[in-house]
Each structure stands twice: as structure tokens, then as C-alpha cells.
DRENROKE-111898 format. One record per residue: chain; y, x, z of N, C-alpha, C in turn; residue in one letter. Coordinates in Angstrom, 3 decimals. Example, Ala and Ser with C-alpha at 12.3 -4.5 7.8 and 13.67 -1.06 7.14 Angstrom:
<recs>
mol_n.py_n.px_n.pz_ca.py_ca.px_ca.pz_c.py_c.px_c.pz_type
A_-5.690_13.190_7.800_-4.500_12.300_7.800_-3.300_13.200_7.800_A
A_-2.250_12.850_7.080_-1.060_13.670_7.140_0.030_12.900_7.870_S
</recs>
This chain:
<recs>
mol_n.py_n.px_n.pz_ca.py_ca.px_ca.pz_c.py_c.px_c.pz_type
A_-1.196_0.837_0.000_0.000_0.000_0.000_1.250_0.875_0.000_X
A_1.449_2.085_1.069_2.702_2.842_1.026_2.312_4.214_0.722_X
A_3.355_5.333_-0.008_3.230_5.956_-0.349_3.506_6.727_1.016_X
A_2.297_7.897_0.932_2.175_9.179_2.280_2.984_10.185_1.515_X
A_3.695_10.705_2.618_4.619_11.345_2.108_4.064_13.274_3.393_X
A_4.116_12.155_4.523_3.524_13.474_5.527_2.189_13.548_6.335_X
A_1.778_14.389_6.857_0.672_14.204_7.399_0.959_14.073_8.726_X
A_-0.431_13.937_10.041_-0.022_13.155_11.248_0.550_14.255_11.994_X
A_0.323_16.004_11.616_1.154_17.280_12.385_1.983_17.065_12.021_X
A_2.851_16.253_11.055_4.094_16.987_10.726_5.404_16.954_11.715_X
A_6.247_17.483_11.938_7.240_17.760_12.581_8.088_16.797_11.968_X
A_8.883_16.165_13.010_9.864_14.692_12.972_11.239_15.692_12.748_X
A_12.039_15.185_12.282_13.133_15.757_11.718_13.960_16.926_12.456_X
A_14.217_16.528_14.131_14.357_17.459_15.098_13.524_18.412_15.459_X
A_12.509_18.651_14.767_11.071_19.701_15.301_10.094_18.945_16.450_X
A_10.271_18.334_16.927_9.497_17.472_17.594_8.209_17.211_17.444_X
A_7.224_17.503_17.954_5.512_16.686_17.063_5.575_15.306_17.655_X
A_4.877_15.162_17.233_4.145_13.294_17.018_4.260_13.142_19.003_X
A_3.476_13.792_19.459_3.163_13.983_20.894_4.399_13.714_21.867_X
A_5.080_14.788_21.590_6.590_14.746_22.247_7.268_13.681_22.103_X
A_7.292_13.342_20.532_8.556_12.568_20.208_7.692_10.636_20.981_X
A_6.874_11.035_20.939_5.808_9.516_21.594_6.160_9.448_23.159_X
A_6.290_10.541_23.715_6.361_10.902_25.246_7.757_10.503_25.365_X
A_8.835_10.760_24.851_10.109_10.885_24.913_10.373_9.590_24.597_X
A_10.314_8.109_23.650_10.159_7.028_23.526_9.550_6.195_24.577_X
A_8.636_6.964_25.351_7.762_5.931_26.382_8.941_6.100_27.390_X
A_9.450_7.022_27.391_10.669_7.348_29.321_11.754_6.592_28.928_X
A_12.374_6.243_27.275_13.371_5.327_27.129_12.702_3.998_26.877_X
A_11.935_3.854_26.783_11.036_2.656_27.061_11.473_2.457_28.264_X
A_10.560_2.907_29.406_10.972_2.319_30.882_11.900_2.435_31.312_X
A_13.015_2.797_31.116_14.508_3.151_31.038_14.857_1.832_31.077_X
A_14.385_1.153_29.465_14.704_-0.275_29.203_13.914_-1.504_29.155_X
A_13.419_-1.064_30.940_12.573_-2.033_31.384_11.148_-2.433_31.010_X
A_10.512_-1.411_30.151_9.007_-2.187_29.767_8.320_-1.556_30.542_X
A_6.849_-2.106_30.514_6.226_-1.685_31.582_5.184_-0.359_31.027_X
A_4.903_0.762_31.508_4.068_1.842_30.962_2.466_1.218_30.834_X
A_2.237_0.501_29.549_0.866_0.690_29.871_0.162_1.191_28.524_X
A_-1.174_1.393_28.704_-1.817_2.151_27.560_-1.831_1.644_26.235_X
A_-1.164_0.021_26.399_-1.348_-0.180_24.867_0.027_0.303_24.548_X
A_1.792_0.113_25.099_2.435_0.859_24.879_2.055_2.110_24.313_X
A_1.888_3.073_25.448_1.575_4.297_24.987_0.771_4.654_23.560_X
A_-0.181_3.892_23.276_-1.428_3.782_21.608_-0.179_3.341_20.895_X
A_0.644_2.056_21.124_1.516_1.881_19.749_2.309_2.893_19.737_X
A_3.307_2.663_20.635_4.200_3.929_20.250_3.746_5.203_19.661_X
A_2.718_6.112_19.874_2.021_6.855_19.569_1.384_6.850_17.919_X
A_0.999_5.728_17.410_0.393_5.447_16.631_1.688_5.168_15.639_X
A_2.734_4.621_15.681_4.109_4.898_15.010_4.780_6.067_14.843_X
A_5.021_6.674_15.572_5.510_7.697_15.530_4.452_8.992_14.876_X
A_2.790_8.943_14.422_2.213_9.568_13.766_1.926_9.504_12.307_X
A_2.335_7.324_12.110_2.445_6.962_10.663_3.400_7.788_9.741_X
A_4.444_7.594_10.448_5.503_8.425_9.339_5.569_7.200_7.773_X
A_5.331_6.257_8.390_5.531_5.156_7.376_5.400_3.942_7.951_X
A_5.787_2.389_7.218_5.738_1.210_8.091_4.101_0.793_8.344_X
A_3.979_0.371_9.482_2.396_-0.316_9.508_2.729_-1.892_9.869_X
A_1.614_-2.468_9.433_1.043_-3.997_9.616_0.894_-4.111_10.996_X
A_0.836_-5.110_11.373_0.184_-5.615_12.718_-1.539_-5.036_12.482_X
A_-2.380_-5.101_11.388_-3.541_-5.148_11.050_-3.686_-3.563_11.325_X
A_-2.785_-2.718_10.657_-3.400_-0.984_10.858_-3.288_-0.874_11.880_X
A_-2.087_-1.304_12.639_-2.138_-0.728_14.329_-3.543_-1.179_15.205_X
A_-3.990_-2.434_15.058_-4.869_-2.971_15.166_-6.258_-2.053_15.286_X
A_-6.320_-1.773_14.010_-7.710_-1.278_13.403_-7.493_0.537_13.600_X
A_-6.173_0.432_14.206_-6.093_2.425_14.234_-7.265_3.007_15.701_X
A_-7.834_4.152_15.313_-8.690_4.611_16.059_-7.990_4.909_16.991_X
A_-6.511_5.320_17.380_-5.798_5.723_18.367_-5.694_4.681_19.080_X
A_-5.607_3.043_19.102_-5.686_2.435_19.901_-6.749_2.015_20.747_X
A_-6.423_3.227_21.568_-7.888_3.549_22.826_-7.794_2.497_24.021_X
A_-6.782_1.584_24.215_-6.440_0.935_25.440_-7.184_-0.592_25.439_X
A_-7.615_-0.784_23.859_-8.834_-1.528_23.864_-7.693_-3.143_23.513_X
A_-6.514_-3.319_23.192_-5.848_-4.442_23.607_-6.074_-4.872_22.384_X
A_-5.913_-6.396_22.902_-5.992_-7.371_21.745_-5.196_-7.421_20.826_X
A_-5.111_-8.441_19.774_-4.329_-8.265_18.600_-3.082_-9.154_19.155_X
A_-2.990_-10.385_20.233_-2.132_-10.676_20.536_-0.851_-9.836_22.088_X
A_-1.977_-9.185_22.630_-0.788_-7.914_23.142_-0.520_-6.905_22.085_X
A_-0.695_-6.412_21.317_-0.253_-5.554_20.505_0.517_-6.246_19.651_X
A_0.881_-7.557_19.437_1.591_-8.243_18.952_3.035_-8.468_20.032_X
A_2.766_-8.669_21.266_3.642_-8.619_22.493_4.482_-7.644_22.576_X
A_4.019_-6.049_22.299_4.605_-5.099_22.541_5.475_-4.972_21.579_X
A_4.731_-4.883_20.157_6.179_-4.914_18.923_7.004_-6.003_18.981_X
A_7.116_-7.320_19.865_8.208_-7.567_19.309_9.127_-7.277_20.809_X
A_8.620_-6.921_21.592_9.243_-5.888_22.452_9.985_-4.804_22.576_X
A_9.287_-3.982_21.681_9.799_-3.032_21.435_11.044_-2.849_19.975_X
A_10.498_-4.255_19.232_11.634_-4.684_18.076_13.534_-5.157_19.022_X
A_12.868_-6.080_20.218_14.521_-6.555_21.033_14.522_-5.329_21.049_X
A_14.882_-4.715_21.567_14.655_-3.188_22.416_15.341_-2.407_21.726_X
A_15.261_-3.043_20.460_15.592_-1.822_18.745_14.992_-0.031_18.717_X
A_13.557_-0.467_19.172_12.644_0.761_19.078_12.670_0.777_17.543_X
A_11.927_-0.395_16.975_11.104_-0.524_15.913_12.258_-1.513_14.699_X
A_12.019_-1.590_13.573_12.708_-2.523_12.718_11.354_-3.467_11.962_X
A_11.428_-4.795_11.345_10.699_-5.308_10.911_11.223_-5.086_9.246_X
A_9.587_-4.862_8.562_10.242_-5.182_6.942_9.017_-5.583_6.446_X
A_9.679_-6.100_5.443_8.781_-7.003_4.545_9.045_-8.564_4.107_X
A_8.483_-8.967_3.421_8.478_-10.540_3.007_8.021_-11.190_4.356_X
A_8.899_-12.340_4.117_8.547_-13.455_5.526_7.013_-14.463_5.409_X
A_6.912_-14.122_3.964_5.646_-14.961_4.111_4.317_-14.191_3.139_X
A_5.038_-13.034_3.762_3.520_-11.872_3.935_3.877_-11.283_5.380_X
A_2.595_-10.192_4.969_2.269_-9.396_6.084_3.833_-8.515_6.832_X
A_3.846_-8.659_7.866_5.352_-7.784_8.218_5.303_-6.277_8.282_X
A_5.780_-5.407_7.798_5.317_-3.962_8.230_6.472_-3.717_9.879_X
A_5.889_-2.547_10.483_6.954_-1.910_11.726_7.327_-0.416_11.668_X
A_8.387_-0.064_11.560_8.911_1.312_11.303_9.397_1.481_12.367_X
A_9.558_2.804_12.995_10.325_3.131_13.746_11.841_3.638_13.965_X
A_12.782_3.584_14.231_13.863_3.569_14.054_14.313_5.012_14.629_X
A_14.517_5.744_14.336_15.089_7.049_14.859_16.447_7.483_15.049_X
A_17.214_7.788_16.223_18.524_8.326_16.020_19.058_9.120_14.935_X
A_19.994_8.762_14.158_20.317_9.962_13.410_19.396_10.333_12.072_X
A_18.580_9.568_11.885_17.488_9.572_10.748_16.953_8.099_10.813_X
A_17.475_7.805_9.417_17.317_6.585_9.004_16.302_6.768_7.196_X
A_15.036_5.584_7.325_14.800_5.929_6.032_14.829_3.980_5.060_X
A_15.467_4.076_3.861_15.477_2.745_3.426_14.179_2.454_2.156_X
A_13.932_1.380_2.007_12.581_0.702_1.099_12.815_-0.031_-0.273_X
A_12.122_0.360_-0.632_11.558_-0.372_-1.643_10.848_-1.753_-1.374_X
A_10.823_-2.832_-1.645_10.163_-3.834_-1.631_9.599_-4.806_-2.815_X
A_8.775_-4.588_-3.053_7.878_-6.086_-4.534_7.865_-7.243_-3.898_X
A_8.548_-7.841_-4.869_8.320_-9.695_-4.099_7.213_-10.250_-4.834_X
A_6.368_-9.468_-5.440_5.217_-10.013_-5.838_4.049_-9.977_-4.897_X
A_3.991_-8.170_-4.692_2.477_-7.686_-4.548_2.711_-7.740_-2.625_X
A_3.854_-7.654_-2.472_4.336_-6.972_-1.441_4.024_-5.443_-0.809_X
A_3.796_-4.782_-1.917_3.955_-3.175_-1.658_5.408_-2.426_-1.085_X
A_5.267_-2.322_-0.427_6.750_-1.451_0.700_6.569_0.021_0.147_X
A_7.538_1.217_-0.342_7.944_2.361_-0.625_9.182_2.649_-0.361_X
A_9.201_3.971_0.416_10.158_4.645_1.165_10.991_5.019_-0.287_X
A_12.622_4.598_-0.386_13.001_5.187_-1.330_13.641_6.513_-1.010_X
A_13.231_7.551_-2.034_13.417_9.115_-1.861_14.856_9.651_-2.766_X
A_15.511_8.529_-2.568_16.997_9.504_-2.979_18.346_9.434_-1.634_X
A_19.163_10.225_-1.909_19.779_10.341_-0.962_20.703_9.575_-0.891_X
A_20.742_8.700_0.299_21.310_7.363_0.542_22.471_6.959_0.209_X
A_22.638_5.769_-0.555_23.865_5.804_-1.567_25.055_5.133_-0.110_X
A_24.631_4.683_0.740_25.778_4.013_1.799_26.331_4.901_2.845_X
A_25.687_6.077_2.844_26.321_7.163_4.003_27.544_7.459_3.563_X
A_28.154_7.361_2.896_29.441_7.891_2.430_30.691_6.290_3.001_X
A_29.941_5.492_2.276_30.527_4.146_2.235_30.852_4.161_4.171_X
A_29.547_4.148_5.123_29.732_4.353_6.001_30.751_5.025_6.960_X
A_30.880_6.100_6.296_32.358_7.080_6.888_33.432_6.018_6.477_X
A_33.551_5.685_5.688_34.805_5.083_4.884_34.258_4.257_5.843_X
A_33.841_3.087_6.025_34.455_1.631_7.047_34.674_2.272_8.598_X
A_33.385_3.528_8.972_33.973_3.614_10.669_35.791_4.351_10.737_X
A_35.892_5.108_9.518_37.241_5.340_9.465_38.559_4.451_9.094_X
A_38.020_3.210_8.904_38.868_2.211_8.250_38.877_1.230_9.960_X
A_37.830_0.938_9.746_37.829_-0.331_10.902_37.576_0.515_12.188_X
A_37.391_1.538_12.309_37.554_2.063_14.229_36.132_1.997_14.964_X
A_34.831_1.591_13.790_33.682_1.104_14.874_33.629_2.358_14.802_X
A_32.046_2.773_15.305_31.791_3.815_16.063_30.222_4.201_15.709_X
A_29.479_4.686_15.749_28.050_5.116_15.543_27.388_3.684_14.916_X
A_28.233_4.103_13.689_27.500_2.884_12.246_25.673_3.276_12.082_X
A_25.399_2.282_11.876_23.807_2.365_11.237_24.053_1.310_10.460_X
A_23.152_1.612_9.277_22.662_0.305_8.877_20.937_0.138_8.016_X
A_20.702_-1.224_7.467_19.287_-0.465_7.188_19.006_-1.648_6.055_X
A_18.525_-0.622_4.898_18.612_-1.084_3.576_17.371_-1.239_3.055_X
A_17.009_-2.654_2.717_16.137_-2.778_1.684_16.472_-3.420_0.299_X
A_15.445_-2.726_-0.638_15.530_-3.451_-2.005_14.509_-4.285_-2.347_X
A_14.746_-5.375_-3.135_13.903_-6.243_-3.682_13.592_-6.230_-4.772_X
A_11.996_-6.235_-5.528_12.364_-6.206_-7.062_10.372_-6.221_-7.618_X
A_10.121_-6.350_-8.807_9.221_-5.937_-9.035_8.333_-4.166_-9.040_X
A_7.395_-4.226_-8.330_6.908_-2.574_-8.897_6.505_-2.451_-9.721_X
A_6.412_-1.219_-10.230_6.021_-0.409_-11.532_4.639_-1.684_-12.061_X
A_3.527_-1.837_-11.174_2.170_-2.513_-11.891_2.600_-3.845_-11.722_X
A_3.180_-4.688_-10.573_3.433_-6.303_-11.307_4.776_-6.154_-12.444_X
A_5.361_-5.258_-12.607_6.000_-5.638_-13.987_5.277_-5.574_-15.100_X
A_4.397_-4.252_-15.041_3.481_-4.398_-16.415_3.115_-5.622_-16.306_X
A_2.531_-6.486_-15.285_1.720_-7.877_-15.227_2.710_-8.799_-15.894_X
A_3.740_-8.812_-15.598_4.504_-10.012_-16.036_4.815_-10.368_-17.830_X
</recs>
């Protein structure tokens, strides 16, 4: 469904491994009130090793989720951790939802098919970071984010059409 871009060693943009940067999410986790338990710890963990959006279904079916929890607590925690603005939701509303993780300071935007519903990380360099300077320098806000998806056919349902 999404294109792998890294593997599960790879180093998160700050040098960080998968490990750390999972450990460091769980302490602002309880920071903001959730409770430490092992299925926390498996999702968060298990996001932060994708390095791409997952389903409710991969987290599910991932061998890292050792804490044994059901599909409806592991459903509990993401949208927990979604208020929270750990995680972002993408995808079509009447497909499967993917969950990305949201990182300070590193933001990545998608591709989306409203056919197949295939999700792809788009790999050019973000056309709104600029635009961004221009409104926090215009209007006075302050640590702008924003988060971009596209809609459209992919490469194989257009051949289909």
C-alpha cells in the first residue's frame, strides 16, 4: 500500500533511534495525562519504527504488539493519542484510516487515490514552508504547522479509467 522509504534502524531526523525517540514520547505522554501501559508503549513504539502511516489492522497484526491488547484498546489509545496531537489521521473517511506520527519540526505530506486508497509520502520539498514564513510574518502567529494532503488518481487506477 505505502511506499518504504526507511528501514526499522533508521535514525529519525534528530539522530534518535526508534527506541529513544519511543521512550521520549511515552514521558510526554504521561506529562499529558495518559496512563503508561504496555499497549501504549507497543503503539507508540510500533509508530515511531513504521516511518510511514499504519492502519488500525498493521498495528494490530504487528509482532511488536507484545501487550496482547485488543483491537478495541488499541483503537482507544490512537484516538488518544490523536486529542493529544501525538498522531494525525489520513485517509478516506470511508476507507481504512492510516496513523502517522507527528514530529516537532519534521513534518511529512501525502499523496492520496480516491479510488484504490493507496497513501504515498510526497518526496519533494514542501511547496508551503515558504508561504508559512510569509503568514507567521504577516499575521504575528507563532510556531505554524500545517499538514497537507493531495487527492487524485494513482499512476494504476488512472491506467484503469
Amino acid at each position: 500500500m505505502l511506499h518504504h522509504h526507511h528501514s526499522a534502524t533508521c535514525r529519525h531526523h534528530d539522530g534518535e533511534s526508534a527506541q529513544q525517540l519511543s521512550v521520549t514520547l511515552l514521558e510526554r505522554a504521561k506529562e499529558a495525562g495518559l496512563r503508561r501501559t504496555k499497549a501504549l508503549e507497543n503503539i507508540l513504539f510500533i509508530l515511531v519504527s513504521a516511518h510511514q502511516p499504519l492502519s488500525l489492522a498493521d498495528i494490530f497484526e504487528s509482532p511488536d504488539l507484545t501487550s496482547g491488547a485488543d483491537k478495541a484498546t488499541v483503537y482507544r489509545v490512537l484516538i488518544k493519542l490523536e486529542e493529544l496531537g501525538f498522531i494525525r489521521r489520513l485517509g478516506l473517511h470511508d476507507r481504512s484510516t492510516y496513523y502517522t506520527l507527528i514530529q516537532p519540526g519534521h513534518h511529512d505530506d501525502y499523496l492520496i487515490c480516491t479510488q484504490c486508497g493507496r497513501i504515498q509520502r510526497l518526496d519533494l520539498s514542501c511547496p508551503v514552508e515558504a508561504l508559512e514564513k510569509q503568514i507567521e510574518k504577516q499575521s504575528g502567529f507563532r510556531e505554524l504547522y500545517h499538514e497537507l494532503e493531495f487527492y487524485g488518481l494513482c499512476p494504476k487506477c488512472g491506467r484503469e479509467r
